[in-house]
C-alpha positions in Angstrom: -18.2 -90.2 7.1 -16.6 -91.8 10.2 -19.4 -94.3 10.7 -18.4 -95.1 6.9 -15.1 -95.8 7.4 -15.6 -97.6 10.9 -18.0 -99.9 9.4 -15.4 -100.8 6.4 -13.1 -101.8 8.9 -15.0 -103.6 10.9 -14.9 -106.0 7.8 -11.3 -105.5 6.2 -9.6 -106.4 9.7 -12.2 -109.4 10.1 -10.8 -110.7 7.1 -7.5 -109.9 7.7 -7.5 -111.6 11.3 -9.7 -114.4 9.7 -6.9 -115.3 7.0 -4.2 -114.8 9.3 -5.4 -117.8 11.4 -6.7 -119.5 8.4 -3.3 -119.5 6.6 -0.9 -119.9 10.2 -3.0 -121.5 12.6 -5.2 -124.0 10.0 -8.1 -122.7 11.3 -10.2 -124.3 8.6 -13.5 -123.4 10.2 -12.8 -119.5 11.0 -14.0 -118.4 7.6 -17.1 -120.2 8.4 -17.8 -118.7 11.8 -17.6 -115.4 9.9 -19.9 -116.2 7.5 -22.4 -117.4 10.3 -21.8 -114.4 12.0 -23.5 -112.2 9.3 -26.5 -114.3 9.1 -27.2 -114.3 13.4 -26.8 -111.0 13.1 -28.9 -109.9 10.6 -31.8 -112.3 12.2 -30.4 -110.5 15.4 -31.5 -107.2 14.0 -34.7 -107.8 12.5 -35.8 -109.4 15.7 -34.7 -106.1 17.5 -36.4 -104.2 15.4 -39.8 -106.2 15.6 -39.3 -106.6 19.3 -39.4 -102.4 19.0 -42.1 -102.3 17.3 -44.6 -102.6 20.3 -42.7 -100.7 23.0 -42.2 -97.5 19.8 -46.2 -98.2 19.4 -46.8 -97.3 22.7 -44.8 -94.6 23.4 -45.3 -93.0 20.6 -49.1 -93.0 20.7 -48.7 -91.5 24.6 -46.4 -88.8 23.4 -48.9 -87.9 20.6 -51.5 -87.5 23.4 -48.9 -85.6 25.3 -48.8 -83.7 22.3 -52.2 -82.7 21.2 -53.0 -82.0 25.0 -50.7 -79.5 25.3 -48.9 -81.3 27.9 -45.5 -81.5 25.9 -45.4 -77.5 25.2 -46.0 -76.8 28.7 -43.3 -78.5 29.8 -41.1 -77.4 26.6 -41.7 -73.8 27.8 -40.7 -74.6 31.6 -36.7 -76.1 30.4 -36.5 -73.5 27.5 -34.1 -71.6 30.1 -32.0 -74.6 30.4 -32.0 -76.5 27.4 -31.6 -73.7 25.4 -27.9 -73.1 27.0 -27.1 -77.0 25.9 -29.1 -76.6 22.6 -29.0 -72.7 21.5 -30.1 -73.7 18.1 -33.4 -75.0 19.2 -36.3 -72.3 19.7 -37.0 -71.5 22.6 -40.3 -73.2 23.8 -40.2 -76.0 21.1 -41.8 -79.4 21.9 -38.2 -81.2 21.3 -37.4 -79.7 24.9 -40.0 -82.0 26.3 -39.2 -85.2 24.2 -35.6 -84.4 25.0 -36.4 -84.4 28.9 -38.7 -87.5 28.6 -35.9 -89.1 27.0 -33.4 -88.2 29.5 -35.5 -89.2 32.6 -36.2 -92.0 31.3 -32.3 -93.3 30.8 -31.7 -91.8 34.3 -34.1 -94.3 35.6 -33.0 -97.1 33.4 -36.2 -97.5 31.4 -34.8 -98.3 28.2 -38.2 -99.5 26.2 -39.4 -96.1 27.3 -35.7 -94.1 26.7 -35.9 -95.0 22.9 -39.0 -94.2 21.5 -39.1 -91.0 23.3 -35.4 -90.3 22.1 -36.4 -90.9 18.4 -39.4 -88.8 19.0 -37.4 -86.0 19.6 -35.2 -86.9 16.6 -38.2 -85.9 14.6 -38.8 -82.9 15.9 -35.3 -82.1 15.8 -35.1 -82.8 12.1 -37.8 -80.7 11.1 -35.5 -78.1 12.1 -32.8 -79.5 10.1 -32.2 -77.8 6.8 -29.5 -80.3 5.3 -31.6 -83.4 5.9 -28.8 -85.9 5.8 -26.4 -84.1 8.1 -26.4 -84.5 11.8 -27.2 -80.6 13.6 -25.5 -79.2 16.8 -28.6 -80.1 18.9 -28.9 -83.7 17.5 -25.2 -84.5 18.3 -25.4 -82.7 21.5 -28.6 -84.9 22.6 -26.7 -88.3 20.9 -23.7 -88.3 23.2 -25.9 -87.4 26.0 -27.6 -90.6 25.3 -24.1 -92.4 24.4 -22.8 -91.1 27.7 -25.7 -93.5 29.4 -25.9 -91.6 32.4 -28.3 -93.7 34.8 -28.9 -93.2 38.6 -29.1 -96.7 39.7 -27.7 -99.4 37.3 -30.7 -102.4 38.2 -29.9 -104.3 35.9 -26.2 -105.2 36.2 -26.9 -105.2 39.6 -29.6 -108.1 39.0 -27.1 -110.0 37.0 -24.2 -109.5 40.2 -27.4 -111.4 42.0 -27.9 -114.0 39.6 -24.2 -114.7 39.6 -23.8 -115.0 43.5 -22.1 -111.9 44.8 -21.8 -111.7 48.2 -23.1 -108.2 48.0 -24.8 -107.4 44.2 -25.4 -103.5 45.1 -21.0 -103.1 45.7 -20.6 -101.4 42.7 -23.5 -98.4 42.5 -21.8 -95.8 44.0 -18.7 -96.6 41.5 -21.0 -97.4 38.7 -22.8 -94.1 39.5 -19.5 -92.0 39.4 -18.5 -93.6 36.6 -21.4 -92.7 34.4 -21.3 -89.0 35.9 -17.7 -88.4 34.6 -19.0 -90.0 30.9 -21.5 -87.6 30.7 -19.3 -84.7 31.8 -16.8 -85.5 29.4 -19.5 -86.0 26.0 -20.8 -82.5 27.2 -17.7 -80.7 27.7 -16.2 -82.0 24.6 -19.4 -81.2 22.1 -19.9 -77.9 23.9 -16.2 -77.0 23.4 -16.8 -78.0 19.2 -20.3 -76.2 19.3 -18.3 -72.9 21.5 -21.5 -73.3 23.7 -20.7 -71.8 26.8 -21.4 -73.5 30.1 -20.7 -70.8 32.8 -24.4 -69.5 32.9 -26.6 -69.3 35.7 -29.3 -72.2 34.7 -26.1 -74.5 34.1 -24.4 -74.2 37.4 -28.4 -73.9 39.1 -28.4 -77.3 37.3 -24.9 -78.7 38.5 -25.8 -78.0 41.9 -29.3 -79.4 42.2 -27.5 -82.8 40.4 -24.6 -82.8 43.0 -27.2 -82.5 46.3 -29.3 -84.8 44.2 -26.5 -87.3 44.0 -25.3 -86.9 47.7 -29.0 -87.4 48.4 -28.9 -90.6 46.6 -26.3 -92.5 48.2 -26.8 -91.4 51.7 -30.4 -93.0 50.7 -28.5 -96.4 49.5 -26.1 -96.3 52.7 -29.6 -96.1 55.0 -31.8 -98.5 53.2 -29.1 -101.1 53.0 -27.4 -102.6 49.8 -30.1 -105.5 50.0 -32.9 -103.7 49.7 -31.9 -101.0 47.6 -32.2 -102.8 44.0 -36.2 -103.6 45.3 -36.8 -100.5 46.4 -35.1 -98.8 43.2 -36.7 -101.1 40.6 -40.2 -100.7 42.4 -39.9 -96.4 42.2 -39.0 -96.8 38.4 -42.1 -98.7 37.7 -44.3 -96.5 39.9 -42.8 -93.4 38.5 -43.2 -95.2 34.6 -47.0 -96.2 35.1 -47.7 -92.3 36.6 -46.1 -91.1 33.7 -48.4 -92.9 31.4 -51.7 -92.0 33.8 -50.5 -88.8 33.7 -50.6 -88.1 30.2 -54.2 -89.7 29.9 -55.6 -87.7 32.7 -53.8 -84.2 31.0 -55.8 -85.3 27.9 -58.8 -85.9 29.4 -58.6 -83.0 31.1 -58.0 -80.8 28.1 -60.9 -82.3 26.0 -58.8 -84.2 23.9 -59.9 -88.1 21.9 -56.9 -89.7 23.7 -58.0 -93.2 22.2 -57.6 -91.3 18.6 -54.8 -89.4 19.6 -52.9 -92.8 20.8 -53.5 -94.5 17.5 -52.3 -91.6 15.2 -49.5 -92.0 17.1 -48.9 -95.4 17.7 -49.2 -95.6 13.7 -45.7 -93.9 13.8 -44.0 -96.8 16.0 -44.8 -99.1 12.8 -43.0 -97.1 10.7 -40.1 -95.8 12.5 -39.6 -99.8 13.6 -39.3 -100.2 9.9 -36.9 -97.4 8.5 -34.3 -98.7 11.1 -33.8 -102.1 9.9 -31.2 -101.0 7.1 -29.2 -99.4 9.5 -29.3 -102.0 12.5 -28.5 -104.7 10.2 -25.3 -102.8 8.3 -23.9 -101.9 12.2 -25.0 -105.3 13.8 -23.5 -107.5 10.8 -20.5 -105.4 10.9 -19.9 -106.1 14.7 -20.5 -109.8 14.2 -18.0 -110.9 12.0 -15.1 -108.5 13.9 -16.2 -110.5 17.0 -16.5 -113.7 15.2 -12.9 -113.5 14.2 -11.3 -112.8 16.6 -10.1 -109.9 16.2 -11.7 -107.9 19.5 -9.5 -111.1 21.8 -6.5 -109.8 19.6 -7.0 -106.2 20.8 -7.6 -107.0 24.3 -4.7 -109.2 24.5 -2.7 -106.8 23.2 -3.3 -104.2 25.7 -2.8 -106.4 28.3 0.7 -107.2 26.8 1.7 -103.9 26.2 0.6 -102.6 30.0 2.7 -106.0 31.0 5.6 -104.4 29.6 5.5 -101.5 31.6 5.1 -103.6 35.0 1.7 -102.1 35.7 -0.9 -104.1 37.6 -2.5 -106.0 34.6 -5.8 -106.4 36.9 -7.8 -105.0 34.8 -7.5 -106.7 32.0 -10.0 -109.0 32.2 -12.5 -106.5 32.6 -11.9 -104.8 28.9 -13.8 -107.0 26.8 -17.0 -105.6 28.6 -15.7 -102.2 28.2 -15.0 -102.3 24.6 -17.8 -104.1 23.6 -20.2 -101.9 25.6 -19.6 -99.2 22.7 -20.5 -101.7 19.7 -23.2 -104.2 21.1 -25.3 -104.3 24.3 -26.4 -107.4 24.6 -22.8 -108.5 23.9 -21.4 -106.9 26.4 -23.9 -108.5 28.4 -22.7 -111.4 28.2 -18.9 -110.6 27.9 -19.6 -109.1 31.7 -21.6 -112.7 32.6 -18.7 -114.4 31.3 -16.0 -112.1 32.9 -17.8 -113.6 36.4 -18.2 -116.7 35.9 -13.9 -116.6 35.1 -12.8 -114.2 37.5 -16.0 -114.4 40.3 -18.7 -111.9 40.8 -16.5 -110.5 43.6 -13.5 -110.7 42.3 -11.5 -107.4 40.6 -12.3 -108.3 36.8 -15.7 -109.1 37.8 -17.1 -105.8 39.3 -14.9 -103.9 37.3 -16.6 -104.9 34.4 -19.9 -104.2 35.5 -19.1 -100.8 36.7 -17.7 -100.5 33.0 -20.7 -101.7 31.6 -23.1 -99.3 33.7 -20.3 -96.0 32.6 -21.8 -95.6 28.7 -24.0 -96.4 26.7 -23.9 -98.6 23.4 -22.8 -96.0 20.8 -22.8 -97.6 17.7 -26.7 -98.4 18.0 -27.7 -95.8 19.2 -26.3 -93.6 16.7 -27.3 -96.1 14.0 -30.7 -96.5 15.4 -31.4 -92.3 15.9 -29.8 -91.3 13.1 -31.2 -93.7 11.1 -34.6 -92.8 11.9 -34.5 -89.9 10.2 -32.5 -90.3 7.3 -29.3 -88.5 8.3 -25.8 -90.5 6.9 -23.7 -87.5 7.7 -22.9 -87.8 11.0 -20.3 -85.1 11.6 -18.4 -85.3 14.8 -21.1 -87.3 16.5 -19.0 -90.2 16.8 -16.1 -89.0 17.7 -17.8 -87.3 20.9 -19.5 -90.2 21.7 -16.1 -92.6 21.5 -14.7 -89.6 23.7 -17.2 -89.9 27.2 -16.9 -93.9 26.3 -13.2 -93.6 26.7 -13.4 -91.3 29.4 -16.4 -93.6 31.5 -13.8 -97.0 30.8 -10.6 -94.9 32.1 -13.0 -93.7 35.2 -14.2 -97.2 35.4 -10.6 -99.1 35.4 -9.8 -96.4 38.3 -12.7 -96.3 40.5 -12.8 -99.9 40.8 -9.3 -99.8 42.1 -9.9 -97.5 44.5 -13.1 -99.0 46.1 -12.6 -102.6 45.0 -8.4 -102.6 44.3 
């Protein structure tokens, strides 16, 4: 229901902020750009979906061979002990442990194209254990805001743009981005696993903790010894080495295990059609909806508001230019993309505002679609508390972003 009634007001205060400027600031044109905004944005989400099509193709058809090799049980059986602390519903050995893990690895790494079909794979399997088909379960809310949370070891990408916009030194803001992200996912954990009473203090938990914590040391002694210049070449080149043995892997396994992996790769590829298909409805209804509350203006009011009311209190209003990257980073991606492009061409790549908003951008993941795109998938419109978790580690990623920044960059 709180999707519902986010949704509605995405249009209700577009209007409201549309007539306001139509009726005091004869903006004649404003109703216009609204309108405009819902067509782009529909196009916007068909083309998403058809550009998903292939990538949800692929994947899909590996995981089936992954599947029918065995390959996904095996490793379903091996994170039963863990997964089944964070996801107690789930049986233990069931092959949503090993879609779930895919998934996971593969937003650690920052391979999206791979990160989504093998997210809504494990939807799937997740749903067949559903028994209210059009309400969200424990497990799929718990693995949602770990997805919303967008916890990612090294953030390439936003590093790439910092390149493309001439920062003096584009890798800066990893370590930042990287603790930022860590407390985001921390936070959507905790806060599901208080609503779900799942408790934490258990041996594979804190075995995990650990491992992640001399993992992450591990990590950024690695990035201070390479060298920020070569780090986002040697980063991006382990992710597509690691990717492509993923894929070998899975082929071999088959292979190995006697199994038609051509056949077994089509009967699942057929799937990527499909699912590409059933999420149109839903990416169109969320990506029209974002449209027109940016095309009115309505996300500048917000942001100039906060930066009015912290002006009141005499706190450093710094910051403020980094918060359209940070808000939109929950509704829109690709938006935020280019709110954070924008925010350095204004500011500067090195100035405050400008890595501040990429370490934002690199903290969370884009909620809204994600949960529109998963849950829509498989049919489910009652989303529970899903939202509300997920708008929670966004809050808390931003809030560790705006203070991170200060301290390395302030």
């Amino acid at each position: 229901m709180a999707l519902n009634y986010i949704w509605v007001a995405f249009f209700v205060v577009a209007f409201a902020v549309a007539a306001v400027k139509l009726l005091f600031l004869g903006q004649t044109d404003i109703f216009t750009q609204v309108v405009n905004a819902t067509f782009d944005s529909s196009k916007n989400a068909f083309e998403i979906s058809l550009g998903l099509t292939g990538v949800l193709a692929l994947w899909l058809g590996i995981m089936k061979i992954g599947e029918q090799s065995g390959m996904i049980g095996a490793l379903s059986r091996r994170l039963s002990p863990l997964f089944c602390r964070l996801f107690p519903d789930i049986p233990a050995g069931h092959p949503a442990f090993g879609s779930i893990f895919m998934n996971m690895a593969a937003n650690m790494l920052g391979l999206d194209n791979a990160a989504t079909p093998m997210g809504l794979k494990a939807m799937k399997e997740l749903q067949e254990l559903n028994t209210q088909k059009d309400t969200a379960t424990n497990p799929m809310i718990m693995f949602l805001v770990i997805n919303t949370s967008g916890l990612i070891l090294i953030p390439v990408s936003i590093m790439m743009y910092r390149s493309e916009m001439g920062a003096a030194q584009p890798t800066d803001i990893f370590i930042p981005t990287l603790l930022a992200t860590t407390v985001s996912t921390l936070t959507g954990i905790l806060v599901v696993s208080r609503s779900q009473h799942i408790s934490l203090l258990c041996r594979p938990v804190l075995k995990l903790a650990a491992g992640i914590a001399v993992f992450f040391a591990a990590l950024i002694t690695l990035f201070v010894w390479v060298g920020r210049s070569q780090m986002g070449t040697y980063s991006t080149l382990a992710a597509n080495i690691l990717l492509f043995t993923i894929i070998l892997t899975f082929l071999l396994w088959g292979v190995k295990k006697k199994v038609n992996v051509y056949n077994a790769f089509i009967e699942g590829a057929k799937e990527g059609f499909t699912t590409a298909v059933r999420i149109i409805p839903y990416l169109v209804a969320f990506l029209v909806g974002i449209g027109v509350f940016r095309a009115s203006g309505a996300m500048d009011m917000l942001v100039d508001g906060i930066g009015w009311v912290v002006g009141l209190t005499g706190a450093d209003t710094s910051f403020v230019g980094a918060l359209p990257t940070a808000l939109m980073k929950s509704l829109s991606g690709a938006a935020a993309n280019g709110l954070m492009i924008d925010t350095m061409q204004q500011y500067g790549a090195d100035s405050l505002a400008g890595r501040m908003c990429c370490v934002a951008r690199g903290a969370s993941d884009t909620t809204f679609y994600i949960l529109a795109v998963y849950f829509g998938s498989v049919g489910v419109t009652r989303t529970r508390n899903a939202l509300a978790c997920g708008l929670t580690a966004d809050l808390a990623g931003v809030v560790a972003a705006i203070a991170i920044s200060y301290i390395f960059f302030g």
